[in-house]
C-alpha positions as CSV (number, residue, x, y, z in Angstrom):
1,X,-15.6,14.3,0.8
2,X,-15.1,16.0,-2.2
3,X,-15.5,13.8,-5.9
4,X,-14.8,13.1,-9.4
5,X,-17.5,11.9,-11.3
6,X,-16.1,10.4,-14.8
7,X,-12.9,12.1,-13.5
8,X,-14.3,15.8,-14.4
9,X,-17.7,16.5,-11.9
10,X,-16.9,17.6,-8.2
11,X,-19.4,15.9,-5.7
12,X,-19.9,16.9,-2.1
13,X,-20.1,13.5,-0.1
14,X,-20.6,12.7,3.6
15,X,-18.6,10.0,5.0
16,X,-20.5,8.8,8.2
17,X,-17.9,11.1,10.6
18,X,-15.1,11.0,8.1
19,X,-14.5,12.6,5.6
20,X,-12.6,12.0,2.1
21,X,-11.7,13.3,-1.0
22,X,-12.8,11.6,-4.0
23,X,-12.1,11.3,-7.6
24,X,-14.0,9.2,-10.5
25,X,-17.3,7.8,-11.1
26,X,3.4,-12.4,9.4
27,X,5.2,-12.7,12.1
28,X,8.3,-10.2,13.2
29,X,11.3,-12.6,12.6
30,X,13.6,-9.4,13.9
31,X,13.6,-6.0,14.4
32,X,13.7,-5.0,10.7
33,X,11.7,-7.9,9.4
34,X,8.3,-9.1,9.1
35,X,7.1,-11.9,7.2
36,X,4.4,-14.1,6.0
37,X,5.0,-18.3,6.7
38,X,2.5,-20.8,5.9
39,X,-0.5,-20.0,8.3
40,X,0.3,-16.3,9.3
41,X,-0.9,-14.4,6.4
42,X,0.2,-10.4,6.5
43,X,-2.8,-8.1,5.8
44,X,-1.8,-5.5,3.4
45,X,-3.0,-2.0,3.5
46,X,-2.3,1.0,0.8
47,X,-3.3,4.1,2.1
48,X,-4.3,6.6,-0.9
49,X,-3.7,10.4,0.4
50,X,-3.0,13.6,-1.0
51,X,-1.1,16.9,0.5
52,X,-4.1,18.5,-1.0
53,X,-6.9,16.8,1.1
54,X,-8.1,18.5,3.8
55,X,-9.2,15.0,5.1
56,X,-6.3,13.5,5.0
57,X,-3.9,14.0,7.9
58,X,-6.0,12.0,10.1
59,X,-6.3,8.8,7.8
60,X,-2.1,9.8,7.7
61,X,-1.7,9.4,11.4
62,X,-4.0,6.5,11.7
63,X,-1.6,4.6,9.3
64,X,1.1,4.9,11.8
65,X,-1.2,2.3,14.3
66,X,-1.1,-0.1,11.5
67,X,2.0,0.1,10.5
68,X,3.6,-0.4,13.7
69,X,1.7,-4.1,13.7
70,X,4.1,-6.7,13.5
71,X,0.9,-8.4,11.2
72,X,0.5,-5.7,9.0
73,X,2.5,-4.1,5.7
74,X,0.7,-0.8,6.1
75,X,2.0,1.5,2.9
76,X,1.8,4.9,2.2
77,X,1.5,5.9,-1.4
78,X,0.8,9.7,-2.2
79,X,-1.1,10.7,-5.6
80,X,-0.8,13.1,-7.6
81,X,-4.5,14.3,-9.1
82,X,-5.2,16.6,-6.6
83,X,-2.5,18.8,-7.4
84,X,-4.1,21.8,-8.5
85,X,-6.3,22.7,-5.9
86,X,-3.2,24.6,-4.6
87,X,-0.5,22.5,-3.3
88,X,1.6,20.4,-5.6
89,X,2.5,16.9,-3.2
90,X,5.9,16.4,-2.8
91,X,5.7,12.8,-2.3
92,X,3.3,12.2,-4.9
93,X,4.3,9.3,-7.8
94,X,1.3,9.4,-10.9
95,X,1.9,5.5,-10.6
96,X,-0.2,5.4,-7.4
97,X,-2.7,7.6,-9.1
98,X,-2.6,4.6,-11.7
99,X,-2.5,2.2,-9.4
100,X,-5.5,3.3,-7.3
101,X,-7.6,3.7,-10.1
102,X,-6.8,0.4,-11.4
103,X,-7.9,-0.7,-8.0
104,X,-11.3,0.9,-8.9
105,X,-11.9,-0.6,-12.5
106,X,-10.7,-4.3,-11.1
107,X,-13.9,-3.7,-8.8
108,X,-16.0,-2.1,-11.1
109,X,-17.1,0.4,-8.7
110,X,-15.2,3.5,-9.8
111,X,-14.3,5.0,-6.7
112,X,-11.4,6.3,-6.4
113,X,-10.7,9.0,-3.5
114,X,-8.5,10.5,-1.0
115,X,-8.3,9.0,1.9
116,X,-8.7,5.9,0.7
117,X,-7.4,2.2,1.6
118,X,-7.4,-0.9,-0.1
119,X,-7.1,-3.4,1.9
120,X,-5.5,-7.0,0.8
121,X,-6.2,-5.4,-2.9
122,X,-10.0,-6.8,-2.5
123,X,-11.6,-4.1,-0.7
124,X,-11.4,-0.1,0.5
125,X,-12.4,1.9,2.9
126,X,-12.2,5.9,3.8
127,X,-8.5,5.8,5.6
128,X,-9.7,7.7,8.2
129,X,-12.7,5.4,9.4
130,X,-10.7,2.4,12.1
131,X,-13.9,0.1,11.8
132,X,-13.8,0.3,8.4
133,X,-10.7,-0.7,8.0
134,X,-10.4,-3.3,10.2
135,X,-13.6,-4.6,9.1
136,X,-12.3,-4.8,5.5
137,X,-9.3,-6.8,7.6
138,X,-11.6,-9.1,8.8
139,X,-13.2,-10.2,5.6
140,X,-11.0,-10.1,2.9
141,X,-7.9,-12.0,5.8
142,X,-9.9,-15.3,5.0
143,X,-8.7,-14.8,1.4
144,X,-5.0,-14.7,2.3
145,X,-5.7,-18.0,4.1
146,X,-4.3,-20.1,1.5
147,X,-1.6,-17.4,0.0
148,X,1.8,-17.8,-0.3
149,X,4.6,-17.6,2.9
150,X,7.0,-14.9,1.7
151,X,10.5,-13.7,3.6
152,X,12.6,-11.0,2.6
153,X,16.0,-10.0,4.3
154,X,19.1,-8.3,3.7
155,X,22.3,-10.4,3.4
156,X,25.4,-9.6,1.7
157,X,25.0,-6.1,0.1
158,X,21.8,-8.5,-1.3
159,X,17.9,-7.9,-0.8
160,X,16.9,-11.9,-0.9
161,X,12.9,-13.0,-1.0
162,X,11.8,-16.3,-0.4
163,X,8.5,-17.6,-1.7
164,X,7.0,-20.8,-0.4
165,X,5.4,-23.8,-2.4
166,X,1.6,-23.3,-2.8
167,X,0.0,-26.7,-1.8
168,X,-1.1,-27.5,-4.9
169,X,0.9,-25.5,-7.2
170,X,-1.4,-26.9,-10.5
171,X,-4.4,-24.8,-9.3
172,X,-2.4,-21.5,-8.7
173,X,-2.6,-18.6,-10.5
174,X,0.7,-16.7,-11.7
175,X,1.2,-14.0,-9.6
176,X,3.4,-10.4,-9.5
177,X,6.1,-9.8,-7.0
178,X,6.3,-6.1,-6.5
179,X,9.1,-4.5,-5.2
180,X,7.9,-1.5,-2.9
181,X,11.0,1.0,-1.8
182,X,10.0,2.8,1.4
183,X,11.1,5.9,3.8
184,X,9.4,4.7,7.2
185,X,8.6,8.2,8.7
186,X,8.9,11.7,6.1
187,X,7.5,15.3,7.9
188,X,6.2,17.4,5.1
189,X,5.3,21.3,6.0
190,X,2.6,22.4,4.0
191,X,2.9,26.0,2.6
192,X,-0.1,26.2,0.4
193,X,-4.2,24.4,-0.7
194,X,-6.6,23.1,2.2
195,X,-3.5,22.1,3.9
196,X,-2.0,25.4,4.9
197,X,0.2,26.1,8.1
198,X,0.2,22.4,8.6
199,X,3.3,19.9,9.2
200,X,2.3,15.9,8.3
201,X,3.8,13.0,9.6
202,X,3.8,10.1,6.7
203,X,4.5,6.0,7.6
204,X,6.0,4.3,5.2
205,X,6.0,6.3,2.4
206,X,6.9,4.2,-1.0
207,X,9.2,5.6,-2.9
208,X,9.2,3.4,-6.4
209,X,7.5,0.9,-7.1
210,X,8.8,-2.1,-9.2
211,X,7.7,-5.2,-10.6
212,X,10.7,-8.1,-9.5
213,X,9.7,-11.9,-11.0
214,X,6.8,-13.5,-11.1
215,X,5.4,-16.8,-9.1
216,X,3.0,-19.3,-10.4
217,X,2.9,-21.8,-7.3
218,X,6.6,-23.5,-7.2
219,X,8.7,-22.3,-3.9
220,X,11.7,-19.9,-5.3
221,X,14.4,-17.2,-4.3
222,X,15.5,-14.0,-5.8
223,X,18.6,-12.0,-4.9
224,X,18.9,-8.5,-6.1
225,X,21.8,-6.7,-5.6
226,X,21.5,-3.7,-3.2
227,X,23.0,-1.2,-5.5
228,X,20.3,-2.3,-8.1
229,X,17.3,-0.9,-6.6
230,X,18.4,0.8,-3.4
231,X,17.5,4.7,-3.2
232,X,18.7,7.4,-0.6
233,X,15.5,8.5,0.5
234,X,14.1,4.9,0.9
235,X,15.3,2.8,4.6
236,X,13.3,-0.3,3.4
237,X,11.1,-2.2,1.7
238,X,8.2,-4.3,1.2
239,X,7.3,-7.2,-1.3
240,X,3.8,-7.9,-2.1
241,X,2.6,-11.2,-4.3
242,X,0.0,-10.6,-6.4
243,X,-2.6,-11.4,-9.2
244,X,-2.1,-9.2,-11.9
245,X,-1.4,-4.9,-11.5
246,X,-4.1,-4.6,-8.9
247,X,-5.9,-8.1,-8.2
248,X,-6.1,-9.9,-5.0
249,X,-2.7,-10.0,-3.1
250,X,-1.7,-13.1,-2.1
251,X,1.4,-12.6,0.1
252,X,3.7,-9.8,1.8
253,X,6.7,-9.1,4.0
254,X,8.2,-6.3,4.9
255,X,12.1,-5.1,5.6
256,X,11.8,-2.3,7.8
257,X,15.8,-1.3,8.0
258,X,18.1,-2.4,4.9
């Protein structure tokens, strides 16, 4: 595991059998669409990676495991802060960098790393490390217990969510809906950095990343047209609910196939 400390020092870290690189001090309702009702919450995982991490290929192929649960948005999102060790990513957006390190400050923890997951936006874990993960699953899925139900499908040239009612809408707190565009499966052939020679299956790559409405407890729709916020290079999408840029997220669904 190689760090940032204050975003400058590089730190050589062991990762108990895993290894990372670091930076800084529902239900299926059909084939191409998962969703979270009342009582079946959708755990959310964003997996942090880098073309330049020598580490991360394995976290990338452990993604594919989650994301091919039916209970699961499991999302890709590449960063770009690594770039210069060699390699510049080709997927990489500096708004994951952003996002992931305003992951770190909501925690007050400062880590910020590649591989790295957050789970449910309330705790990480080195992507590579399955009992980590799921154990950050375990606890932070008790959280989502009283989230909202979201649904999110494709009808009419229209992407159209549905948010559910909270129970007691008075004592929620106004929340994001984030619009996440997504190419399920991208092959990337490295030609250059700790990656050379090698060729890397991604899952669920976003492509942009976009906030959509807001929703502060009261059941609601929103239709967007498809031409609006479709890309080429994205199949799908996922929408996550949730507090603030990087807070606890509250509700997800996913639309695998447009």
């Amino acid at each position: 595991m190689r760090a940032l400390s204050h975003w400058s020092i590089f730190v050589a870290l062991a990762a108990a059998g895993t290894g990372a690189l670091v930076a800084g001090s529902a239900t299926t309702a059909d084939a191409g669409k998962a969703s979270s009702k009342s009582g079946t919450p959708m755990t959310v995982i964003e997996l942090f990676t880098s073309q330049g991490c020598s580490s991360c290929p394995t976290a990338d192929a452990l993604l594919e495991s989650y994301a091919d649960r039916p209970d699961v948005v499991a999302l890709t999102l590449p960063v770009d802060y690594w770039d210069y060790l060699g390699w510049k990513d080709t997927l990489a957006n500096p708004k994951f960098s952003a996002r992931q390190r305003a992951y770190a400050k909501a925690r007050s923890d400062g880590r910020v790393y590649t591989p790295q997951v957050v789970v449910n936006g309330l705790k990480h874990a080195v992507g590579s490390n399955a009992p980590d993960i799921d154990h950050a699953i375990a606890v932070t899925k008790s959280k989502m217990e009283s989230g909202v139900g979201v649904t999110v499908r494709s009808v009419n040239d229209h992407l159209v969510i549905d948010l559910e009612a909270a129970r007691d809408p008075s004592k929620v707190a106004e929340a994001t809906i984030w619009l996440a565009l997504i190419s399920r499966k991208v092959e990337v052939q490295i030609k250059r950095g700790e990656n050379h020679g090698k060729t890397v299956v991604y899952h669920n790559v976003v492509r942009e990343w976009m906030p959509v409405g807001m929703w502060n407890g009261t059941a609601a729709t929103i239709k967007l047209a498809h031409h609006a916020v479709k890309q080429s290079d994205a199949e799908g999408c996922a929408i996550i609910v949730q507090h603030g840029d990087a807070g606890p997220i509250v509700g997800a669904a996913m639309l695998r196939q447009w």
